[in-house]
N, C-alpha and C positions, 0 to 999 in steps of 0.2 A: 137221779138220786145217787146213782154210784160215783159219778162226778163230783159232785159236792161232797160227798165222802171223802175223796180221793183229795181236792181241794184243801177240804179244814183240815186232814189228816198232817198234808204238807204245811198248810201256816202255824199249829201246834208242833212239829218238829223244827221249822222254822224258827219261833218266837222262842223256844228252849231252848234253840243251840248257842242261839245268840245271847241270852239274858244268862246262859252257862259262863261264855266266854269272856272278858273281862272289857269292864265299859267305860267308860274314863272319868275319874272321881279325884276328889282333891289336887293336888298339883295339875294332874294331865287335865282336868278340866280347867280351873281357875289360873292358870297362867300359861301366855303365848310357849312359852319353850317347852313347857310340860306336854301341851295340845300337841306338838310338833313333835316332841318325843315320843307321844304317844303312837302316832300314827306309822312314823318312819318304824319302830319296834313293829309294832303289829302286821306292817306291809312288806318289813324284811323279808319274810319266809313266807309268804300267803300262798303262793303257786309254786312251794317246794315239791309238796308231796305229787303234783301236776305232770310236772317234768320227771320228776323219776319214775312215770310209770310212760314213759315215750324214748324213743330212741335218741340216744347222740350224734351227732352229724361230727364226721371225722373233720381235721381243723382243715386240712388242704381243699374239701371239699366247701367246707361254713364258706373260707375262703372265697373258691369261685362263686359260688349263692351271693354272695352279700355282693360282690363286684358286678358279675355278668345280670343280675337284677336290677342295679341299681341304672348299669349303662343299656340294657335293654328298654329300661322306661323312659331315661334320658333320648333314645335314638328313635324309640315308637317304631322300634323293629321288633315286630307279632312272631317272625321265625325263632328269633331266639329269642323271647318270653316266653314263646312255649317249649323251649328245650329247658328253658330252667323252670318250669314249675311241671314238669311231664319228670325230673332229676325225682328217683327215689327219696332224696331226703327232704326236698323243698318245702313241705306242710312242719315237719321239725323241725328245721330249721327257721320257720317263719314263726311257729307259736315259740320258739326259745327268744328269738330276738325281738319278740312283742314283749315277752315276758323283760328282759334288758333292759329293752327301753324303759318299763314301768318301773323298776331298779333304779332305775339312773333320773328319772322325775321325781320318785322319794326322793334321792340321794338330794339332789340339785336343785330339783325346780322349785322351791321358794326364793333362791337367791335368783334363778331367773326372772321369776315374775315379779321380785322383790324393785327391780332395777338399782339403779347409780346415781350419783348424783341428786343434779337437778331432777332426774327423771323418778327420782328414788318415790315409789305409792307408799300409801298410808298401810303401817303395819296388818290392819282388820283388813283393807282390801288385800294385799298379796295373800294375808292367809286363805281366805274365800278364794281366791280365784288358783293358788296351789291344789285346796283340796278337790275344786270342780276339773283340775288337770288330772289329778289322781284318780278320779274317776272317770274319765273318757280313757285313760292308759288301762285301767280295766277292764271295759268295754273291748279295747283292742287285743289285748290276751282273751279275753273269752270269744270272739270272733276268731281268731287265730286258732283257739282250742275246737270251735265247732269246725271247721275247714278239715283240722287233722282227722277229727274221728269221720267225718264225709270218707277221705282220705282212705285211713283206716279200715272202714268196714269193706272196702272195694279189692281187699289184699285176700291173698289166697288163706295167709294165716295171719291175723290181725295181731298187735301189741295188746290192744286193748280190748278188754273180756266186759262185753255188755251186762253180765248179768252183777260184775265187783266194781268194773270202771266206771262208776255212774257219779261224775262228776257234774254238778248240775247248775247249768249255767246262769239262772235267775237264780236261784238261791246263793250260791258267790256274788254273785254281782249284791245282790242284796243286803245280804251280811254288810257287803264292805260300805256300800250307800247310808245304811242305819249306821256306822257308826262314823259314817264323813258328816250327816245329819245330827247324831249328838257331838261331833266335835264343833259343828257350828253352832248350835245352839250354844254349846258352852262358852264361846267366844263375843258370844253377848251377854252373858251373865255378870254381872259387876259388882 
């Protein structure tokens, strides 16, 4: 019983944060660049408040991280993968450049999946297949964010205060899913 309290509790504060928050109506629904404006706004700042509550990774360090990781998986040398994710900042540093990447897919990724040319898709499929990119780059910041707080709790003094930091990762993921699901829906409306 107290579960299912707990349950509808959550889908009622769930269904009001979101019907609070603004849902895309006129332009942003009825036309392509509105849909697209809509989302890029909305996705701009989604895991701001996220990252200001975790540490910055000094640049000479992001530096080595992003190098020594990337040629450690290149080599499938196990010695140093594990010096760079054992590296104090490596959990901040990995959920900041999930967070980047998801940045840089708003930014971009329509005209990537967009193509050229000959290769150029039909306007409706690159939107669908942008917004189902949008959403697996979320996925990979919220998988980035659960690693940090693993990360986190295991410190003698944590960044983050379980009882205030209670960022929660089905309800973000959700949020953003509901409203990639009314931007498609709206993309079929005529």
């Amino acid at each position: 019983m107290k579960k299912l309290f707990v349950l509808l509790t959550l889908l009622i504060v769930f269904n009001q944060s979101y019907s609070q928050s603004k849902r895309p109506e006129g332009k942003f629904c009825n036309t392509f660049d509105g849909r697209i404006q809509f989302i890029q706004d909305f996705s701009s700042t989604y895991f701001d408040n996220l990252l200001l509550k975790i540490e910055r990774v000094p640049p000479d360090i992001e530096k080595y991280l992003s190098e020594e990781y990337e040629d450690s998986l290149r080599t499938r040398n196990e010695s140093r993968y594990q010096k760079v994710v054992n590296n104090q900042y490596f959990f901040s540093w990995k959920l900041r450049e999930s967070e980047k990447k998801f940045k840089e897919e708003v930014k971009f990724g329509l005209s990537r999946v967009s193509g050229f040319g000959f290769g150029k898709k039909n306007i409706h499929e690159s939107e669908i297949i942008y917004y189902t990119n949008l959403l697996d780059k979320v996925s990979d910041v919220l998988e980035s964010y659960d690693e940090y707080k693993i990360f986190d709790r295991q410190r003698s003094k944590p960044y983050l205060d379980p009882s205030k930091d209670t960022y929660l990762r089905g309800f973000s993921k959700g949020i953003y899913k509901i409203v990639i699901e009314d931007l498609i829906s709206c993309s079929f409306k005529k």
